[in-house]
N, C-alpha and C positions, 0 to 999 in steps of 0.2 A: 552588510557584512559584520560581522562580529569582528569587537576592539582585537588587537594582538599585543602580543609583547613585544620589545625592542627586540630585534634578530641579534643571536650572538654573533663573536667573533667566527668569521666565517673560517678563519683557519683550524678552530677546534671544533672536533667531532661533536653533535648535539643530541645525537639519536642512533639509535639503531634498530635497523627494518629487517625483518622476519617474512617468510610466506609460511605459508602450512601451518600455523598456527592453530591448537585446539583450543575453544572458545572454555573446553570442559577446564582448561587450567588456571581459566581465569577465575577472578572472586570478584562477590557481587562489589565490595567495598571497592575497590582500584576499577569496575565497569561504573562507578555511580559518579566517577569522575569527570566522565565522559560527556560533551555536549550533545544529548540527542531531544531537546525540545521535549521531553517527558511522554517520548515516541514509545507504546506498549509496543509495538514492531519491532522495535529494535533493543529490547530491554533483553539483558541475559537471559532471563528467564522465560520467555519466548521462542529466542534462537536456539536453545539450549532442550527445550520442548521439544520446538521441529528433530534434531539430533538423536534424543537419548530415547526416541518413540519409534525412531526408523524411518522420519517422513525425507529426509536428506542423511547424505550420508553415501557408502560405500553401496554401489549398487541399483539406487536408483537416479531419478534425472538429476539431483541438485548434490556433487560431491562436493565437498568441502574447503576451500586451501587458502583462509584468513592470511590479510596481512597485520601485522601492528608494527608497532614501532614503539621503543622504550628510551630510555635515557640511562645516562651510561651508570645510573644507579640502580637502575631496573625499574622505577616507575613507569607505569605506561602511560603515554602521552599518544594513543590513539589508534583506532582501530580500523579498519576496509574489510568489511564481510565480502568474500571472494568466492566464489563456487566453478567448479568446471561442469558446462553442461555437453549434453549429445543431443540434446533436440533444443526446441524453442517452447516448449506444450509449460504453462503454470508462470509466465512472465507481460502475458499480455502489453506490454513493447512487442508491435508484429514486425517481423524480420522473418516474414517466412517466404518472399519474393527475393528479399538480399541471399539467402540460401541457397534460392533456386540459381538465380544468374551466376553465385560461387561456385557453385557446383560446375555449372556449364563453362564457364570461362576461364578459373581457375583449377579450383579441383574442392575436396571435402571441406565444406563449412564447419564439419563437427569432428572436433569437439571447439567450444569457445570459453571464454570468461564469463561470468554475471557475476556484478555487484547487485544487488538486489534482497528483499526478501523475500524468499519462494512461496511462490501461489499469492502474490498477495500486491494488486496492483494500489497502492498506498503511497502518496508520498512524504518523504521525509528526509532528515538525513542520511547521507550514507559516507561520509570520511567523517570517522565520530573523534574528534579531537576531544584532549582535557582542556577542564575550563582554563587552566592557569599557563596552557601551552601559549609556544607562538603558533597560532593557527597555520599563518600560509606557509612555512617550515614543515612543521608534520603534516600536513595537508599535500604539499608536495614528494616528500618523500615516503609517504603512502601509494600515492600515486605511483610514484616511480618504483615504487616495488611491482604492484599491479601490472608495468609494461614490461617492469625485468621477466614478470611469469609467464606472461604474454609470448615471449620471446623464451623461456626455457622449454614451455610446454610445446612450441608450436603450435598452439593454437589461433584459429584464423583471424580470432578477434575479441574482445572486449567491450563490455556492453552495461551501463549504469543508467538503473530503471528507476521514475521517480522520484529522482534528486532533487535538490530542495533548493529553490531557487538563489541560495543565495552558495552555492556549489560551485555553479554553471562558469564563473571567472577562472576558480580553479581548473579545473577541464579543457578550457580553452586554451589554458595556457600552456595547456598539455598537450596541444591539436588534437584532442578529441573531438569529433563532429556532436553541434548540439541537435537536439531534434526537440520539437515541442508540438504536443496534442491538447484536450481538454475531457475536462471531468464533467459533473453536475453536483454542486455541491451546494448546501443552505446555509444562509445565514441569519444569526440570530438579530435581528436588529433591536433588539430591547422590547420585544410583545412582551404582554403581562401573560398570556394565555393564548392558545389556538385561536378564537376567537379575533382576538387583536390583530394575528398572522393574517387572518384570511379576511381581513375588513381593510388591508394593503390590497387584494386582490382587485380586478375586474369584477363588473357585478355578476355576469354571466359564465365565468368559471369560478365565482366562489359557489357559486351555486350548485356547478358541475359536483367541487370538490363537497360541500355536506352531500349529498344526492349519494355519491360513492362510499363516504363513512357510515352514512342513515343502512345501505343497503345491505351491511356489515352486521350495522346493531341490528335490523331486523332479523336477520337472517338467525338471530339469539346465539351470536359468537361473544364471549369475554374476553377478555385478557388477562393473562397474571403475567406482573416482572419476576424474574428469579436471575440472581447473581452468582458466577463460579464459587463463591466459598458454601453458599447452599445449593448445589448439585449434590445428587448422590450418582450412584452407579448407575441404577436404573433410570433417572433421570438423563444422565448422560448419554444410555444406551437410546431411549424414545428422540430424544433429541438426533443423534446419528441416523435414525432410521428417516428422516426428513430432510433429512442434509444429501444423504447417498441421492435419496430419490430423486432428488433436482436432477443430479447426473444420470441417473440410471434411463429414465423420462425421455434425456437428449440419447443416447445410445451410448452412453461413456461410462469408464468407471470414476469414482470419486477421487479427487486427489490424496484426503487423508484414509487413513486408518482407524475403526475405532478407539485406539489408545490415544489418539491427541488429545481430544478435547477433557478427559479426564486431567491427562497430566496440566493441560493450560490452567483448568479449574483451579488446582492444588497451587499451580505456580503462582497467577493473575490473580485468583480470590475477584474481589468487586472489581476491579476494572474489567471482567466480563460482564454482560448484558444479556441474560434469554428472554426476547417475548414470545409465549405459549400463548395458542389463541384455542380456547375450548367450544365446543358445540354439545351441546345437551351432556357434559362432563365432560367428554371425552376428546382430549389430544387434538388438533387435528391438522394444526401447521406452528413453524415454528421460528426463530428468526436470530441470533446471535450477532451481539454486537459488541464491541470492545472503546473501552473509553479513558480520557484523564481528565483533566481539571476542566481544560479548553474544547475538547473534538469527541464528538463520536465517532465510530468508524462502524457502518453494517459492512458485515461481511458473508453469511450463510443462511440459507434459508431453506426450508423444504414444506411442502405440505401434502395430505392427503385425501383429501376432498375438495370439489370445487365449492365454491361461495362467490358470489360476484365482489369484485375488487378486493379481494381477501389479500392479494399480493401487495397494494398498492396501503391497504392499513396497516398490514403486519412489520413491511419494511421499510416504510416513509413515513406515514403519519403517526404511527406509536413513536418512534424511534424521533421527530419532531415535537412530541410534545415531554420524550423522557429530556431532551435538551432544553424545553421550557420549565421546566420543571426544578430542575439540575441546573439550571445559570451556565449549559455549555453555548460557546457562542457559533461552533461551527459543525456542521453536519455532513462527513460524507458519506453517502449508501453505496459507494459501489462504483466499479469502473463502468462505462456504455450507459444507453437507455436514454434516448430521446423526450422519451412518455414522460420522465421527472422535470419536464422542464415548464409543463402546463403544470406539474404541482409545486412550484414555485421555485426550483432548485435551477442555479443558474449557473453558465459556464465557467469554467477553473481552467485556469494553466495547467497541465501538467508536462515536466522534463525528463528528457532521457541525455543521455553522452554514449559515442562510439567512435573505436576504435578500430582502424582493419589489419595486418601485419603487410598487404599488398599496396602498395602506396597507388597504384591505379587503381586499384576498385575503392578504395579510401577517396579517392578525390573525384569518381565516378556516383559513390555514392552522397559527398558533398554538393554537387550538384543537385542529385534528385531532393535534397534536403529545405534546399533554398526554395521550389518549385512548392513542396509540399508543403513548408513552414506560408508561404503566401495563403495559399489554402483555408489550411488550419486558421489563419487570423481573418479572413472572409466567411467561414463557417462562424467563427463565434462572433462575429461583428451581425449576423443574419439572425441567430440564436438570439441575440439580446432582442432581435424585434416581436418573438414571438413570448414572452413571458407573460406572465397573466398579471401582473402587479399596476395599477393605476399610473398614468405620471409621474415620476419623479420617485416611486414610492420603493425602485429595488435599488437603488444606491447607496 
């Protein structure tokens, strides 16, 4: 947990907490205060993307209703990204059986709380405290805005996706219920190069994995990096038409709109990531990823032609060697996908916190928590035995 300051006198006021906050009133200088681990997710100019593009907002599933909290100078000393939703669809935390039994037992699930960032299963901070606060003070009194809305809106519940483990104290002491899943995520251990990475492997799935990249370069696919401050429009447009398709493929429409990804361009500059994979010139799948000093994040991809393992170079092993490349040490592609875990990508924590306003289906759902949590640490205790890394070689 992060140091704090001495806690003031408890009899004078330290803060004051707000809901409905507009993120648009904030400045970037008084946001840069903020501890978020150099989370591109949670940078203003991200959340501020989603907003001023239409992707959240009045209207659709992710409405807006920020808490912060200031000092009685008006500094701000910390923020709770807050949303009112009507479904569960772009949170991947599934709660779509707690819906169902709400529904039946009590009455409408919807509408609820999400702390979160929409569409976007990532973890990181989410009670984004200033460096110079007393943490567990704003931390709490964030929170306790969060249940005051809880309780003005009536809504059923409250729900904090991806929280960063070092959160989780917080929440609890909130009676929040914890819940914990797992990712696949890479790490970098100090390879000089891909080669390095894959001479940690078994000798019969390193083998697997060139066999799958060879079958790429045969097939006369390239690659080119390109970063948001060199996108142009049309770029950004070709790029969209590969991202929709993933969805359109499943029978869904896309979560964003074409205007995101331009304005992310303009906002993010190089901490975006496109790999374009071309075939005889021409376009033909495509891969977007978001980065800082420490992490990559893949987040979108589309293609339009098949090639054997074309999915498996474009969004893992390009995106592996831009982080060997790049001195980043940790790699996540993406929520789900078993298949990343034969290509060396190994089980992750990840947390969520809930809330209910029905104090029996709260402590009903506390049970199922405990049952599932055993689960989840038997799955990934089973996970670690199928990685393809030598002895001793993924720790």
């Amino acid at each position: 947990m992060r140091s704090t300051l001495p806690p003031r006198d408890a009899a004078a006021p330290i803060m004051n907490t707000a809901a409905g906050v507009a993120l648009a009133d904030m400045t970037q200088e008084e946001w840069s205060t903020l501890d978020r681990d150099d989370d591109p997710f949670t940078s203003l100019d991200y959340l501020l993307a989603l907003e001023s593009t239409g992707q959240v907002g009045p209207g659709t599933r992710w409405e807006p209703c920020h808490v912060a909290a200031r000092s009685d100078d008006g500094a701000l000393l910390g923020v709770l990204p807050l949303y009112q939703k009507r479904d569960s669809w772009g949170e991947f935390v599934f709660d779509f059986a707690w819906a169902d039994a709400h529904q039946r037992a009590i009455g409408p699930y919807y509408p609820k709380l999400v702390t979160a960032v929409p569409y976007t299963p990532v973890g990181g901070r989410r009670v984004l405290v200033a460096r110079d606060a007393d943490a567990d003070a704003v931390a709490h009194a964030l929170i306790g805005a969060a249940k005051s809305t809880l309780d003005k809106t009536r809504a059923s519940s409250w729900h904090i996706q991806f929280c960063h483990a070092d959160e989780r104290r917080w929440f609890e002491e909130a009676n929040l219920l914890l819940r914990h899943d797992c990712q696949f995520h890479w790490f970098n251990r100090g390879y000089d190069d891909f080669e390095a990475f894959l001479g940690t492997f078994k000798s019969s799935r390193r083998k697997k994995t060139r066999r799958e990249r060879r079958r790429v370069q045969e097939a006369g696919v390239r690659f080119e990096t390109t970063h948001g401050d060199n996108m142009d429009k049309e770029a950004w447009f070709d790029f969209y038409r590969f991202y929709a398709n993933s969805f359109l493929v499943r029978g869904r429409e896309p979560y964003f709109t074409p205007q995101l990804f331009p304005e992310l361009g303009r906002r993010l500059g190089r901490r975006i990531m496109i790999k374009t994979a071309f075939l005889r010139d021409e376009a033909v799948a495509a891969a977007l990823f978001l980065h800082n000093d420490q992490r990559l994040y893949g987040r979108y991809w589309g293609c339009n032609a098949f090639v054997d393992a074309l999915h498996f170079e474009t969004c893992y092993y390009q995106g592996i060697e831009y982080c060997l490349e790049h001195g980043l040490s940790q790699f996540d592609p993406g929520t789900q996908g078993e298949h990343k875990i034969a290509r060396g990508f190994q089980a992750h924590a990840s947390y969520s916190a809930h809330m209910f306003r029905e104090p029996g289906f709260h402590d009903a759902v506390a049970e199922f928590l405990t049952r599932e949590g055993q689960n989840v640490n038997a799955y990934m205790e089973a996970v670690d035995q199928h990685l393809p890394f030598r002895a001793g070689e993924s720790s």
